[in-house]
C-alpha positions in Angstrom: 12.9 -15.6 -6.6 13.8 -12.2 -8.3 11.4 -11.3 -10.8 11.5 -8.4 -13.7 10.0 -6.0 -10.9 12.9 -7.0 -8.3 14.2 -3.6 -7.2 15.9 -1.9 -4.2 17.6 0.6 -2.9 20.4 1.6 -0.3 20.9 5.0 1.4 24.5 5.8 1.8 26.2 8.0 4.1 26.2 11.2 3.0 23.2 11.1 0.1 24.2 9.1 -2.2 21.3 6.2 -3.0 21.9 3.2 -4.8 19.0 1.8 -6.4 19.0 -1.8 -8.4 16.8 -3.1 -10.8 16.6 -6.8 -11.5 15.0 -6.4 -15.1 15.3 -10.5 -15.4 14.2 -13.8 -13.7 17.4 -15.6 -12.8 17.3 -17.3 -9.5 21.4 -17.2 -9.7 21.1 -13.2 -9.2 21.5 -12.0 -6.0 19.4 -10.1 -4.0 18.9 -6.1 -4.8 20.1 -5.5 -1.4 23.2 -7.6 -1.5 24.1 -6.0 -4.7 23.6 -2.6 -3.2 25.9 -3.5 -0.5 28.7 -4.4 -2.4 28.3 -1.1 -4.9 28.5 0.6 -0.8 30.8 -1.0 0.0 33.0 0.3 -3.4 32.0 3.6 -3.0 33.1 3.3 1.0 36.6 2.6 -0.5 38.0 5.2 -2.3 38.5 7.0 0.4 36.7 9.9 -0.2 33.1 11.7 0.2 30.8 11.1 -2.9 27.5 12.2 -3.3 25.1 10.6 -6.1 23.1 8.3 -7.1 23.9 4.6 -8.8 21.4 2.7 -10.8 22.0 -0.8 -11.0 20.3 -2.9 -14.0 21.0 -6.1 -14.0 19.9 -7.4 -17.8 19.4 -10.4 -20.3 22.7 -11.2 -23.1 20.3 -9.6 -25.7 20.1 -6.0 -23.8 23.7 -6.1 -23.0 24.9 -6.7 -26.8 22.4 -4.1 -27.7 24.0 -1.6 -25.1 27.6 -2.9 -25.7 27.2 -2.5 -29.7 25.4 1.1 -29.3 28.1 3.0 -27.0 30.8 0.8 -27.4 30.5 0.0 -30.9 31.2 -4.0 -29.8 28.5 -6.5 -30.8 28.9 -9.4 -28.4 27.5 -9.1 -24.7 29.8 -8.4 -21.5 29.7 -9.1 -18.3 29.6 -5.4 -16.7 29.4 -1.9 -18.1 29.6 1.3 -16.8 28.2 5.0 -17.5 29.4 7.8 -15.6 26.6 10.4 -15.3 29.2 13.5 -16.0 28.4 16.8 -15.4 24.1 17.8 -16.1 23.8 20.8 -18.0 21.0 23.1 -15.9 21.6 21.1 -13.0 21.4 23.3 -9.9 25.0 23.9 -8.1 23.8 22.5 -4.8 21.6 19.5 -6.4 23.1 16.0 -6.2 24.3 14.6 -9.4 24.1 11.1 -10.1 27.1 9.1 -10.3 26.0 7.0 -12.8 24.4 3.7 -14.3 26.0 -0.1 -14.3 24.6 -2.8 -16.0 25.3 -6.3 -15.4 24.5 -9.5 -17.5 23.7 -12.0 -15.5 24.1 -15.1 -17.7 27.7 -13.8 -19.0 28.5 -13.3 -15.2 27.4 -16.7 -14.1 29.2 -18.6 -17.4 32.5 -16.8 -16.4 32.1 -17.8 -12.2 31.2 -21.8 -14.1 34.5 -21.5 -16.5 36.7 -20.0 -13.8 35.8 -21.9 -11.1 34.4 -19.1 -9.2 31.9 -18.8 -6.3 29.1 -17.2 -8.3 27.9 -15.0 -5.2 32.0 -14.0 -5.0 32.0 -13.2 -9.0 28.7 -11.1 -8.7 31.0 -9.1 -5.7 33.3 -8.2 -8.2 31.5 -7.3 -11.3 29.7 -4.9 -9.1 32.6 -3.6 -7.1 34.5 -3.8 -10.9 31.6 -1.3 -12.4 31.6 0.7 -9.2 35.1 1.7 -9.8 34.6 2.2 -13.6 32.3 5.0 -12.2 34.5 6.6 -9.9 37.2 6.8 -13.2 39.2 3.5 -12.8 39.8 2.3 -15.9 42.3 -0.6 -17.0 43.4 0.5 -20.6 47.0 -0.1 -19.9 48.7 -2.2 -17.5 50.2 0.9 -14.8 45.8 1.8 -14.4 45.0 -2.4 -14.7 46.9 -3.1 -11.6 46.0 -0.2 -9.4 42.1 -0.5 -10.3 42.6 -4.5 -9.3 44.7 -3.7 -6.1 41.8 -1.8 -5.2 38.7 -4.5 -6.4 41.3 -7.0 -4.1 41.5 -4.6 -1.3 37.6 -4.3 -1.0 36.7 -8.2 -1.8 39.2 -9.6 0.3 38.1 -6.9 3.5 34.8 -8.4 3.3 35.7 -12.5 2.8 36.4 -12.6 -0.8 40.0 -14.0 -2.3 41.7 -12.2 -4.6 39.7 -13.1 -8.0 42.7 -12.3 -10.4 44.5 -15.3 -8.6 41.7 -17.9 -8.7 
């Protein structure tokens, strides 16, 4: 069972450490390891060396409508979002910068796998591999950036098992 203390982390290559916190109980979530692995697996993909740390939070629909209405001026809950840590002022030139934060709701994420007729473990995948991407600049604002950032959540679900989840 994960319980509010549920945490883990994952040492990438390079130095980059991915470290999840399961700040809910929710038997559906998966395990802080598993979720790691997938946010790896992401990073793995693009091809290119990153350095940085991920924190992973995976929260209650009351924390996420709080988050989504305070930096996305939205008040309704979501099913990922995304915070790119940006450049630290005072941050040392040779110091590892953190990519960035996701948080994940965990009851939107497992009404969407119900009313698309998902796998939940596949959906969690891609909400985590979807926020990944949102870190490394991926967007899908228009439909030229949509496709390429879902080509590439395909090409990294479908590597490890997963069909294509715009086509389910």
């Amino acid at each position: 069972m994960n319980s509010c203390s549920a945490s883990s982390k994952l040492t990438r290559k390079m130095t980059s450490q991915i470290d999840v916190q399961i700040a809910i109980e929710d038997d559906s979530v998966p395990a802080s390891n598993e979720l790691a692995l997938w946010v790896s697996r992401a990073l793995d993909a693009v091809g290119r060396p990153l350095n940085g740390d991920v924190f992973v939070r995976v929260v209650d629909p009351n924390e996420m409508q709080q988050l989504n209405g305070e930096f996305r001026e939205q008040d309704k809950t979501t099913n990922v979002l995304s915070f790119p840590a940006g450049d630290i002022d005072g941050l040392p030139i040779d110091a590892e910068s953190p990519l960035g934060d996701i948080v994940v709701c965990a009851a939107v994420v497992s009404d969407e796998a119900e009313q698309q007729g998902k796998n939940l473990d596949d959906h969690w995948a891609h909400m985590m591999v979807h926020g990944t991407l949102h870190l490394l600049g991926f967007d899908h604002d228009n439909d030229e950036d949509a496709e390429a950032m879902e080509g590439l959540e395909t090409q990294i679900l479908t590597a490890h098992g997963i069909a294509n989840p715009y086509t389910i």
